[in-house]
N, C-alpha and C positions, 0 to 999 in steps of 0.2 A: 733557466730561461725557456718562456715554450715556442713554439714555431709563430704564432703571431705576434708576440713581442721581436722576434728575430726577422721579420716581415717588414713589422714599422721601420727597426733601426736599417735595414738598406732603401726602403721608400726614402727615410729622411738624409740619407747619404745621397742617393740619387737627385734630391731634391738639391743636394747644394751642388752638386756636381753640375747642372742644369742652372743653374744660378751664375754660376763661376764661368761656365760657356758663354751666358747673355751679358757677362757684364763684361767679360773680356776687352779689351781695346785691339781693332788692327792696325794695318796701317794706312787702310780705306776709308772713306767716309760712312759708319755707321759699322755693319755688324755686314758678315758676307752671307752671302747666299745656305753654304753648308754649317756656318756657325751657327744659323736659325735653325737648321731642320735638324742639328742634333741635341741642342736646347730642346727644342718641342718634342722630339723622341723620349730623351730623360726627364722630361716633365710626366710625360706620358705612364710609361715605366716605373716612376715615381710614383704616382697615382693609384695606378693598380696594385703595386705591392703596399701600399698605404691600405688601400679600400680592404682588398686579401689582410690582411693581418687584424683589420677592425672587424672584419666579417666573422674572423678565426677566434678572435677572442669573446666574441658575442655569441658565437653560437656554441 
């Protein structure tokens, strides 16, 4: 396995793990304050080790 394939699979880990924060249920009306901003952190971080690993194997 080379380091950009090993890039994707935690991008796409990330990516459900950020998934699984948004869709979470509380006990509030809708989603709280900090469940949004670590979803959009893990998207984020998703993202770039996505982009990194597409980069790594393209180049």
């Amino acid at each position: 396995m080379t380091f950009g394939v090993a890039l994707l699979l935690i991008g796409g880990f990330l990516l459900g793990g950020s998934y699984s924060i948004f869709k979470a249920d509380s006990d509030t009306e809708g989603r709280t304050g900090p469940q949004v901003v670590f979803a959009v952190v893990l998207l984020l971080a998703a993202l770039i080790a996505s982009v990194a690993g597409v980069l790594y194997l393209v180049s």
